[in-house]
C-alpha positions as CSV (number, residue, x, y, z in Angstrom):
1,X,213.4,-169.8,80.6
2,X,212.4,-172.3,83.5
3,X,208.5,-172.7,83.7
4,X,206.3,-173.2,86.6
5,X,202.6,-174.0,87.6
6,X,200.3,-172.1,90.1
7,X,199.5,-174.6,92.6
8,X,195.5,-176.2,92.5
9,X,195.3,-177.5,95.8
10,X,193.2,-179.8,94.4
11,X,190.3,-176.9,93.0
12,X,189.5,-177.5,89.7
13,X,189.2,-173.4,88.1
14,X,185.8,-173.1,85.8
15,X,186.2,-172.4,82.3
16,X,185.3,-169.4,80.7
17,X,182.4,-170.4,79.5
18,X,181.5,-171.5,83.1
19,X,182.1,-168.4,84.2
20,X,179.7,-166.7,81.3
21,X,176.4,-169.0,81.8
22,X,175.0,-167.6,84.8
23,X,175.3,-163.8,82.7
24,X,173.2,-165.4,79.7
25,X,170.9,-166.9,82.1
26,X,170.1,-163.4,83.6
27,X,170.0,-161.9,80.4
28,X,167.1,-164.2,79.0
29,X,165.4,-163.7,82.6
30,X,165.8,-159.8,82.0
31,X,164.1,-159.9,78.7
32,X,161.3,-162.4,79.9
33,X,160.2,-160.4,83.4
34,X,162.5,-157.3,83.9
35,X,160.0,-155.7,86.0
36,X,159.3,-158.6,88.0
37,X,163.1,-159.4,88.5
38,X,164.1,-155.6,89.8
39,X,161.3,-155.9,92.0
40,X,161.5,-159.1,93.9
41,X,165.1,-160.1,93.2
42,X,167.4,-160.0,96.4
43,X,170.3,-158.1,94.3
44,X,168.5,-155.3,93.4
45,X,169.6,-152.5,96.5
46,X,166.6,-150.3,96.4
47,X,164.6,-152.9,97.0
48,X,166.4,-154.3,99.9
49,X,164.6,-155.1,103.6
50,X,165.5,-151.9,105.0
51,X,164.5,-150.2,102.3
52,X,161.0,-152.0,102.1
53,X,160.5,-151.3,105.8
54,X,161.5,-147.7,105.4
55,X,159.0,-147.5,102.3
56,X,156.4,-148.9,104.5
57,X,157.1,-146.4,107.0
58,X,156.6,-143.6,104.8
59,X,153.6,-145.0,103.3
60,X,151.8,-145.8,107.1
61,X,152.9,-141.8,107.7
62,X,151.5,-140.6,104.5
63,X,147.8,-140.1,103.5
64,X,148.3,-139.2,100.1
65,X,145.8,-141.2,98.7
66,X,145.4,-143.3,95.6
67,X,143.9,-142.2,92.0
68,X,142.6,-143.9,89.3
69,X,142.1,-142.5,85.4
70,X,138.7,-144.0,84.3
71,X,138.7,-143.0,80.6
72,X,141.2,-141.6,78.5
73,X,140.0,-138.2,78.0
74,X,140.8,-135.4,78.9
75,X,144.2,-135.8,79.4
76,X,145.9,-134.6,82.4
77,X,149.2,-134.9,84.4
78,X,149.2,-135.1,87.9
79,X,152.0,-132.5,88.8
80,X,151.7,-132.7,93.0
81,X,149.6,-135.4,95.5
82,X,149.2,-134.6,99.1
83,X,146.8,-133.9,101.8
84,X,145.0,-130.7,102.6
85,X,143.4,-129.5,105.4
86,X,140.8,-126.5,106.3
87,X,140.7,-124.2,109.4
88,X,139.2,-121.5,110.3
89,X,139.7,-118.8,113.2
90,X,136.7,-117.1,115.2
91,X,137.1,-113.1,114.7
92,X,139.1,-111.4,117.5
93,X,137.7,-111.3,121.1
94,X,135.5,-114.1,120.3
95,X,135.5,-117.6,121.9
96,X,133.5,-119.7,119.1
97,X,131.7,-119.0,115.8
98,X,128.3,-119.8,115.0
99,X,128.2,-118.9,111.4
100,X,130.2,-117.8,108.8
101,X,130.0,-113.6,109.9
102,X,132.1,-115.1,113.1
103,X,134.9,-115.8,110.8
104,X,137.8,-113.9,110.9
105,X,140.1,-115.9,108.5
106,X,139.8,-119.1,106.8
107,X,143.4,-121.3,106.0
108,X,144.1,-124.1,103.7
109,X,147.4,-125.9,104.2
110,X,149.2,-127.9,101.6
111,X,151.7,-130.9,101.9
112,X,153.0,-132.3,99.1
113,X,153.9,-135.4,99.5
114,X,155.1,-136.7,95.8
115,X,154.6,-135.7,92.4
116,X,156.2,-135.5,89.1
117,X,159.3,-134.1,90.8
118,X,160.3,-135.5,94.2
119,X,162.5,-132.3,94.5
120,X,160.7,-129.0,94.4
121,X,162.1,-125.3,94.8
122,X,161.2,-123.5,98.3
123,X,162.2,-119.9,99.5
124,X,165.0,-119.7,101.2
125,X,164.9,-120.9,104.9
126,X,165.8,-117.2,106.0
127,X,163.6,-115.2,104.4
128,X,159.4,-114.3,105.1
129,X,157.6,-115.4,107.6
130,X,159.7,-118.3,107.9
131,X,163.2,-116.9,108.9
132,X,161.5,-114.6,111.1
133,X,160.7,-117.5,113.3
134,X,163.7,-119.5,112.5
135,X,165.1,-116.5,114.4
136,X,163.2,-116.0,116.9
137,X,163.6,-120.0,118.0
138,X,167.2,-119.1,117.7
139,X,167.2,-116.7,120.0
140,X,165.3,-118.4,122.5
141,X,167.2,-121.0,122.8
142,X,169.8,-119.0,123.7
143,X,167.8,-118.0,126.2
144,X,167.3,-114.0,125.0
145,X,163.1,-113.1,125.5
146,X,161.0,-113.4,122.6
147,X,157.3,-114.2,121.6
148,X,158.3,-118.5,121.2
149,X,155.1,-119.7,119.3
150,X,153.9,-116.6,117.9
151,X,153.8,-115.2,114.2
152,X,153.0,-111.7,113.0
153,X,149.1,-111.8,112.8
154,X,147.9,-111.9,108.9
155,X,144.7,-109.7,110.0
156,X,145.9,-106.9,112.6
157,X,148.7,-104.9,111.2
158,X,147.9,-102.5,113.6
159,X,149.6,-104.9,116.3
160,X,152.6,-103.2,117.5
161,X,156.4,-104.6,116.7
162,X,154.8,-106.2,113.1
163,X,157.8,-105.2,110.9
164,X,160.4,-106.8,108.8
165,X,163.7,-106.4,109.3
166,X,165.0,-105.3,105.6
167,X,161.6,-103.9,104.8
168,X,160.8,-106.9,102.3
169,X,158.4,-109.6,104.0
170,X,157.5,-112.4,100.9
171,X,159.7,-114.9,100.2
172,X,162.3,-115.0,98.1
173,X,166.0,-117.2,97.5
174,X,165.9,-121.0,96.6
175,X,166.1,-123.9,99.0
176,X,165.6,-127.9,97.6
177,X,163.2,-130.1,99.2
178,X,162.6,-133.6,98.8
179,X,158.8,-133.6,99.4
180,X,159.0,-137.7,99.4
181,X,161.5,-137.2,102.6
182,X,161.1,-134.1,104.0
183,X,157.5,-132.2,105.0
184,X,156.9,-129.3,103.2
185,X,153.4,-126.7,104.5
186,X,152.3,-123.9,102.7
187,X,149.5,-122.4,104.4
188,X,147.2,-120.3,102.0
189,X,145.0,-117.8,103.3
190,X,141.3,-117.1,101.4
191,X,140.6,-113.8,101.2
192,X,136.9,-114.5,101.0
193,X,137.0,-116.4,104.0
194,X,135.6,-119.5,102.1
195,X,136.3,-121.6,99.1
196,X,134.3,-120.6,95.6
197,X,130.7,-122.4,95.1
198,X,131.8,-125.3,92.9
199,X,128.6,-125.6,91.4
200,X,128.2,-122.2,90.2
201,X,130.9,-120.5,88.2
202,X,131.5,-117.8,90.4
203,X,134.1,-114.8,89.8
204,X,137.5,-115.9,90.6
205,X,138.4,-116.1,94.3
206,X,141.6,-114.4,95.5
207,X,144.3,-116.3,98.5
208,X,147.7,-115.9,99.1
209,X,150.7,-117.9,100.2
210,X,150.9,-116.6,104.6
211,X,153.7,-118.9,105.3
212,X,156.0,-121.6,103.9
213,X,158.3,-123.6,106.2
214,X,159.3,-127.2,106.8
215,X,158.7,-127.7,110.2
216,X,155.2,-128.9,111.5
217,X,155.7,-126.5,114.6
218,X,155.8,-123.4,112.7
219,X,152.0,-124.5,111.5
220,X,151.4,-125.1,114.8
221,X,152.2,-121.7,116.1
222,X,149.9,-120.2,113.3
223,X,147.3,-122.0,114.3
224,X,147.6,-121.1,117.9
225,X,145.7,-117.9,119.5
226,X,147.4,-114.9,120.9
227,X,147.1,-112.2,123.4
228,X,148.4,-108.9,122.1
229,X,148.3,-104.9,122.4
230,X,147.4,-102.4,119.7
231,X,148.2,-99.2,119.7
232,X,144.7,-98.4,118.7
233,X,142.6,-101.0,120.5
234,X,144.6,-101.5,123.2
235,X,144.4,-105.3,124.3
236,X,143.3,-107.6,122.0
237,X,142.7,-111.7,121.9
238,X,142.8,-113.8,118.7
239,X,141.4,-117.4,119.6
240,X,143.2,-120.3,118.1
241,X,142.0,-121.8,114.5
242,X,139.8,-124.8,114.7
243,X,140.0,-128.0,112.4
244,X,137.7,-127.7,109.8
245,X,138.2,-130.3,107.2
246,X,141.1,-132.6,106.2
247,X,141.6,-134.7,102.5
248,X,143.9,-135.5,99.4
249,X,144.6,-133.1,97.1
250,X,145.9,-133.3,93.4
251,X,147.6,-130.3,91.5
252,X,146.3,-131.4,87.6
253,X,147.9,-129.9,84.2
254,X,144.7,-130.6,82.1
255,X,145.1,-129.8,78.2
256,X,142.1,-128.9,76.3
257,X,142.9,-128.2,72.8
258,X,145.4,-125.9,72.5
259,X,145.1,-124.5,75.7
260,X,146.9,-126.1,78.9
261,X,145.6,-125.0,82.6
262,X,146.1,-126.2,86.1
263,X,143.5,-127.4,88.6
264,X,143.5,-128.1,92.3
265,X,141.1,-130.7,93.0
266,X,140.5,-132.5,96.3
267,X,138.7,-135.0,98.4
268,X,137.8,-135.1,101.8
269,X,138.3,-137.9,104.4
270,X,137.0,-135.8,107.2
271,X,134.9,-135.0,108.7
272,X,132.7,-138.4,108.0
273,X,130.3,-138.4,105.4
274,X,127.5,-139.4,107.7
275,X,127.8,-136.6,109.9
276,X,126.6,-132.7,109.9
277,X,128.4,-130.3,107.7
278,X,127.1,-127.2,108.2
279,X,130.6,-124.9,109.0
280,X,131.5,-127.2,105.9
281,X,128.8,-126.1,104.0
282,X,128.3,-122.6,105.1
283,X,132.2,-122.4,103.7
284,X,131.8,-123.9,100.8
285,X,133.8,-127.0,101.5
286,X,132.4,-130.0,99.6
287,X,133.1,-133.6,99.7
288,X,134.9,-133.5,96.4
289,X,135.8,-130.5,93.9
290,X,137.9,-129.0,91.2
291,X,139.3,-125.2,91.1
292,X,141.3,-123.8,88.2
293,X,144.0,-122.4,89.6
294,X,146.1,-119.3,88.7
295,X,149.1,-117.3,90.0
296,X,149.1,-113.8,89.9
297,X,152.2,-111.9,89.1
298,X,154.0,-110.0,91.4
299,X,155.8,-107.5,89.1
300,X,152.3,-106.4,87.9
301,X,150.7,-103.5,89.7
302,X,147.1,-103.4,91.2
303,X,144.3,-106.0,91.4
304,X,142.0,-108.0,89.6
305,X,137.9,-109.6,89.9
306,X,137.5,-106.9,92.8
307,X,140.7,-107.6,94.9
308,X,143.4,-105.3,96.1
309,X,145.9,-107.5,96.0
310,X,149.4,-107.8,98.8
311,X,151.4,-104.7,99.4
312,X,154.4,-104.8,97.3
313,X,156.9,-105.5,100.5
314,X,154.6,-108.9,101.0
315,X,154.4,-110.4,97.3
316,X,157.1,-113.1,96.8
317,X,160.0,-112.8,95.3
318,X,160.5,-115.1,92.6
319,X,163.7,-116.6,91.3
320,X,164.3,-115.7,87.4
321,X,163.4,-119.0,86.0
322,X,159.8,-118.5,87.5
323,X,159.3,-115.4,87.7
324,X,159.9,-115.6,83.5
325,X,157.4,-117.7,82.5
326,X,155.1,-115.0,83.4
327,X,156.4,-113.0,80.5
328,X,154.3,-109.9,80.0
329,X,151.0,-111.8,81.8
330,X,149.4,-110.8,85.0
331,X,148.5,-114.5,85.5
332,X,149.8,-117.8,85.2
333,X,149.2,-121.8,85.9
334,X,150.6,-123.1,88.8
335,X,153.0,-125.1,86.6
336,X,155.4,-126.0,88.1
337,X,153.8,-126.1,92.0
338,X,157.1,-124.8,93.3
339,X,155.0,-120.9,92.8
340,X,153.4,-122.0,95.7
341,X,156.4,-122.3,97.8
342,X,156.8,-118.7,98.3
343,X,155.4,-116.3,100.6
344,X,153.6,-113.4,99.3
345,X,152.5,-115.9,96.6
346,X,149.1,-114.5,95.5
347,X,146.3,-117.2,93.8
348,X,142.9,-117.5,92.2
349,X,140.7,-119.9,92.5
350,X,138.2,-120.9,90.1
351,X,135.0,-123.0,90.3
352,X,135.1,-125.7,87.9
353,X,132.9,-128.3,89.0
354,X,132.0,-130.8,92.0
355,X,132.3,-134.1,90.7
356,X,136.1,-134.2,89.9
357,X,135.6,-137.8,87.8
358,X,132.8,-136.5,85.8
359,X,134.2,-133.1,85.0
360,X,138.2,-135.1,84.7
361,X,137.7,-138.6,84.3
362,X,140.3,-138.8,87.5
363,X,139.0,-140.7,90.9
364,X,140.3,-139.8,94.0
365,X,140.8,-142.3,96.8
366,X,140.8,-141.6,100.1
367,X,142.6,-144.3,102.6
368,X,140.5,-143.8,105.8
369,X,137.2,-142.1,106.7
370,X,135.3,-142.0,109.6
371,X,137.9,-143.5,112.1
372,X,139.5,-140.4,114.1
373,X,142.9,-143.0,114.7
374,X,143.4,-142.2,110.9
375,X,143.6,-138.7,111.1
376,X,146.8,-137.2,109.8
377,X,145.3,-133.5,110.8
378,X,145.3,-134.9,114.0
379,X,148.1,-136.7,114.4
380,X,150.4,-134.0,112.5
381,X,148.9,-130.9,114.4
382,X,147.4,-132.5,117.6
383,X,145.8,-130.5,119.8
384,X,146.6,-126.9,118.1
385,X,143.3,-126.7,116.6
386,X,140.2,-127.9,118.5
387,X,138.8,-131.2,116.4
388,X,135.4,-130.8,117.2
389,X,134.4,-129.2,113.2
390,X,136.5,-131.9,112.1
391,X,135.0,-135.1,113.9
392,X,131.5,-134.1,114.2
393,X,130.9,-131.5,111.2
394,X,129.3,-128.7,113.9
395,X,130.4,-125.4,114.6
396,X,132.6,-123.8,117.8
């Protein structure tokens, strides 16, 4: 058999072993500084420039906050960070409220914004509250008449046209979020129209889950006032909610002994430390505090601590996989956090104390204060909800 040779063209191949070195190299430089490799090395993907810009994006558009452990005990796990923010709405037919017997409801919204799970469970987009205005958006843009902007009012059921369409209003189904990429509100109302006294253990205070949706202009519309008829008061006008307070949260699974609960604690940026408080005050919201925090089951019948509790077509809907790890309990931590994505999701809250480092040996940090440009209320919501509570810490 006639043999040939692959022409070289003058290029000289590299041995094997030529070709090997640079892999040992990177090997050694792996075991030295792994972490410092991935993150700085041009090769790694994830860390690419249009990743790091995108990062930085999210980061500028986030106002999370930071946290620091300053001793080992207790231990806890940070299940959910975020921001929250307070409102409050004037009772009906008023303009402005002086004091807390003007209030007619008080709302606390939640975004998650990471956590121990970027993904989290969600009702579906089509039921509660929040298909009801998916639909209603729907049909106005096809250009059918509807209420655009409005939502069934949580405090007049005597309002004409407040039905559901299959008789069950709470959420229910299973949608996945990305809470790292996508915005996710819950907004909670307090029963009580405040928060608990964190410095006295008070009986538990009883909220529930009013609306769960992914788009910023479905808060909006909550927030907004309304002009509406009653077939028992005849016209009626609900003013829109003011801005009352805004901060980072943390959802906390603290074990003690044998026993494992859940806190919500916060901290707030605004409104600046330096100026009034007393709508703050008169409300129980407090620079800094910690709530245990409990779910209630919906298959169990009746209240608890002195509240009635939802009517059975609001209560959420759990999937099987939550609604389980209730068992045979009327209550529950909110572990995971994805209870709170549900409509009709009823909650205690529970004083625990006001100094969340002292009482969890957890600091909050907050990225801006007293500088209304770093507003996230502001600049997520805008002008839905007057600012003056928020800025200047005085009532309207």
């Amino acid at each position: 058999m006639a043999s040939f040779h692959l022409p070289t063209f003058g290029f000289q191949f590299p041995s094997l072993q030529g070709l090997l070195q640079p892999l040992v190299g990177l090997g050694e430089l792996l075991q030295t500084r792994p972490l410092q490799w991935i993150k700085t090395s041009p090769l790694s993907p994830s860390m690419s420039h249009k990743a790091e810009s995108k990062e930085a994006q999210r980061r500028e558009t986030m106002g999370q906050g930071g946290e620091e452990k300053t001793r080992p005990e207790p231990k806890v796990d940070i299940q959910e960070r975020g921001e929250i923010f307070f409102f409050y709405r004037p009772k009906v037919n008023r303009e402005e409220a002086r004091s807390p017997d003007d209030v007619q409801r008080m709302y606390v919204v939640l975004r998650p914004e990471s956590g121990e799970r970027s993904v989290e469970e969600k009702q579906s987009p089509d039921s509660g509250k929040e298909g009801k205005m998916s639909r209603r958006d729907g049909e106005n843009k096809n250009g059918s008449e509807g209420e655009e902007g409005k939502t069934s009012s949580e405090g007049d059921e005597d309002k004409k046209g407040n039905g559901s369409r299959d008789g069950k209003e709470g959420g229910r189904g299973c949608e996945e979020v990305n809470i790292e990429e996508r915005p996710l509100l819950r907004f909670i109302v307090m029963g009580k129209k405040s928060l608990p006294d964190p410095k006295q253990r008070s009986r538990p205070f009883w909220g529930f889950v009013e609306l769960v949706t992914t788009k910023i202009e479905d808060i909006k519309a909550a927030l907004q006032g309304e002009e509406y008829e009653t077939a028992t008061r005849g016209h009626r006008h609900k003013p829109p909610a003011r801005a009352l307070a805004e901060g980072i949260y943390r959802i906390l699974r603290h074990q003690s002994g044998r026993q494992t609960h859940t806190h919500l604690v916060y901290k707030l940026e605004f409104p600046p430390g330096d100026t009034e408080n007393e709508p703050q005050e008169s409300l129980n919201i407090e620079r800094e505090a910690s709530y245990l925090i409990q779910i209630k089951n919906p298959e169990q019948g009746g209240g608890s601590g002195g509240f009635g509790g939802l009517q059975s077509k609001r209560k959420a809907s759990f999937p099987a996989h939550l609604q389980g790890q209730f068992g045979k309990r009327r209550f529950h931590a909110a572990d995971p956090p994805d209870f709170l994505n549900y409509e009709g999701c009823e909650l205690l809250l529970i004083a625990a104390a006001d100094d969340v480092e002292e009482e969890l040996g957890l600091e909050l940090k907050t990225e801006c204060e007293a500088d209304a440009k770093c507003s996230d209320l502001l600049q997520v919501f805008g002008e839905a909800a007057s600012s003056k509570p928020l800025l200047s810490g005085t009532w309207l």
